[in-house]
N, C-alpha and C positions, 0 to 999 in steps of 0.2 A: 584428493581429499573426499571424506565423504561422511555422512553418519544419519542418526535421525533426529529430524528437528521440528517441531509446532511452533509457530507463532502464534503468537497469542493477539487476536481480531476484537476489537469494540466499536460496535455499529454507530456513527454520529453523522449529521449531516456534511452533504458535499455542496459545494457551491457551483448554482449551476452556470457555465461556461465557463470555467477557470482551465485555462489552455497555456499550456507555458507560452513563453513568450509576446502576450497579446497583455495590453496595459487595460484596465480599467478604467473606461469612462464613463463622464458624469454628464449629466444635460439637465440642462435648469427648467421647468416649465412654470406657467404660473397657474396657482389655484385660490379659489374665491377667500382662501386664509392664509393667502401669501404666495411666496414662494419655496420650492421644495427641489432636490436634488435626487435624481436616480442616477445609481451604479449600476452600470451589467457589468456584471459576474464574470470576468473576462480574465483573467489574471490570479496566476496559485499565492500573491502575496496578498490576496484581500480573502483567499479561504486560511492563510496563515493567521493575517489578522484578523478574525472573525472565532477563531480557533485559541488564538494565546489571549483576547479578552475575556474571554468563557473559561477558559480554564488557568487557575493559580498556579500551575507549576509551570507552564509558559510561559504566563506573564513573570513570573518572578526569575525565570531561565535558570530555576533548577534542571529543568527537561526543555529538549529541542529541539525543533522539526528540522528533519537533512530532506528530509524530499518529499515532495510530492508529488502524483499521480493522478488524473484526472479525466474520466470520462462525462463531460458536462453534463449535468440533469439525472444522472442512473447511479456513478458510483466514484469513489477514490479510494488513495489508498496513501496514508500520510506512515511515514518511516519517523520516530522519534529514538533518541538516544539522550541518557539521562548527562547531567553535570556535575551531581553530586553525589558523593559514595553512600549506598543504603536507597538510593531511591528508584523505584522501580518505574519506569517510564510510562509503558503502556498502562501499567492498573491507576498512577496518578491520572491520565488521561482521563479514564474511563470512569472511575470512582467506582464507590461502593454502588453496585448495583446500579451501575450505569448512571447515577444521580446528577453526575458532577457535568455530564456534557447533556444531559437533556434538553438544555436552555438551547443546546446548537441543534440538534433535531427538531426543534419547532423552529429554528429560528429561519431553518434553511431547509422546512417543508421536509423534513425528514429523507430527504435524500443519504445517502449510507456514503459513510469510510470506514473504511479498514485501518485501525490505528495498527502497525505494528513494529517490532522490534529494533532498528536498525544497528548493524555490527558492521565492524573494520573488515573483519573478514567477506569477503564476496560469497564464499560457498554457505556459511550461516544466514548472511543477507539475504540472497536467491532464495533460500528455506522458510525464513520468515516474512518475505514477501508472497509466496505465493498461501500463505493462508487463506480460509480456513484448513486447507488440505495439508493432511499429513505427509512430509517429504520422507524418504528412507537414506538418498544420498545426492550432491549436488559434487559435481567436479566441471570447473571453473578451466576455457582454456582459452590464455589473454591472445594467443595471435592471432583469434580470431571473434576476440570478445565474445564467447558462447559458452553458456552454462548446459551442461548435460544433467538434465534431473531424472532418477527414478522416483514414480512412489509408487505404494499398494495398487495393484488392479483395482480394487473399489472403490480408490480417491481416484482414480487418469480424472474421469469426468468433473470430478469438483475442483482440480488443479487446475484445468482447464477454463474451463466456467463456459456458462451460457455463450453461445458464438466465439467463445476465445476469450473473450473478457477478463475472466481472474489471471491469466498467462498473460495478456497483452499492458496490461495494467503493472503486476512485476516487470516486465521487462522495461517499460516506462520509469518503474519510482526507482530499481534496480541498475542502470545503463546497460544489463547484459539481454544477449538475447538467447533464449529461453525453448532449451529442446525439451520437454516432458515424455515421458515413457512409463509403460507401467511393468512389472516388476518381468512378469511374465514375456514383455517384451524382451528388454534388457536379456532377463536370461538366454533367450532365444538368438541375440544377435552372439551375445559371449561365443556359445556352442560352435556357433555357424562360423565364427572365426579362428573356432582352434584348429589347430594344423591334425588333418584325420590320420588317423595309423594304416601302416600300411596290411 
């Protein structure tokens, strides 16, 4: 399977240490007007919850977070899929010009996620995960959970990202793990495997 696909990315805060599997803890300490409770940021269900009280179509579960993705303190990458027919997941997220999660960019020191698309399909999914970068084709092969992506020569580096990052982050909110190539690559391997004439 293959085609070409954008996801569509809205920059909001991530919460810093939100690591799957690790709970969120609190510690009480005392200050001269009481006492007061800190949470580290340890856990993807207090950037969920921090994410569906800022934003109305969460809270009200028209739209839905399938997954997240989390690199503590730098970036994420949260997958939403809608529940109601007509609504568009990522732009609710996002609002008109960004309005509607601003409250989460201050709230969480403007650290970034990537809000993007999430689909049933894996080779659509892989596509719009690895936003902002334009995909050309994704083929998906389960025996060895490995997505083969091409895209343009002049997205490899932003598919990629900084140290690996936008690629290591899809293959995180995705479950696949995540070959990228660029067009010119690809083509080059096609050639080299066709059977030469005699």
């Amino acid at each position: 399977r293959g085609g070409g696909w954008g996801g569509v990315v809205g920059a909001v805060g991530c919460a810093r240490g939100a690591r799957e599997g690790k709970r969120a803890s609190g510690q009480g300490t005392r200050q001269p007007k009481g006492r007061r409770t800190l949470a580290t940021r340890q856990d993807h269900e207090l950037v969920r919850g921090i994410i569906g009280k800022e934003v109305p179509v969460i809270f009200s579960r028209a739209v839905k977070i399938k997954s997240i993705a989390c690199e503590p303190g730098i970036r994420s990458k949260v997958a939403v899929a809608a529940r109601q027919e007509g609504v568009d997941p990522v732009g609710s997220c996002v609002g008109p010009r960004g309005v509607r999660i601003q409250n989460i960019v201050n709230e969480l020191n403007g650290e970034r996620i990537d809000v993007v698309q999430w689909d049933p399909d894996p080779d659509h999914f892989v596509a719009n995960a690895l936003s902002p970068a334009q995909v050309v084709s994704v083929t998906t092969t389960e025996d060895d959970n490995t997505a083969s992506v091409v895209v343009p020569d002049r997205q490899l580096s932003l598919a990629i990202g900084k140290e690996g990052q936008n690629a290591r982050l899809a293959a995180k909110l995705t479950g696949w793990r995540i070959d990228i190539r660029s067009q010119t690559a690809a083509e080059q391997e096609r050639l080299a495997q066709e059977p030469q004439e005699p």
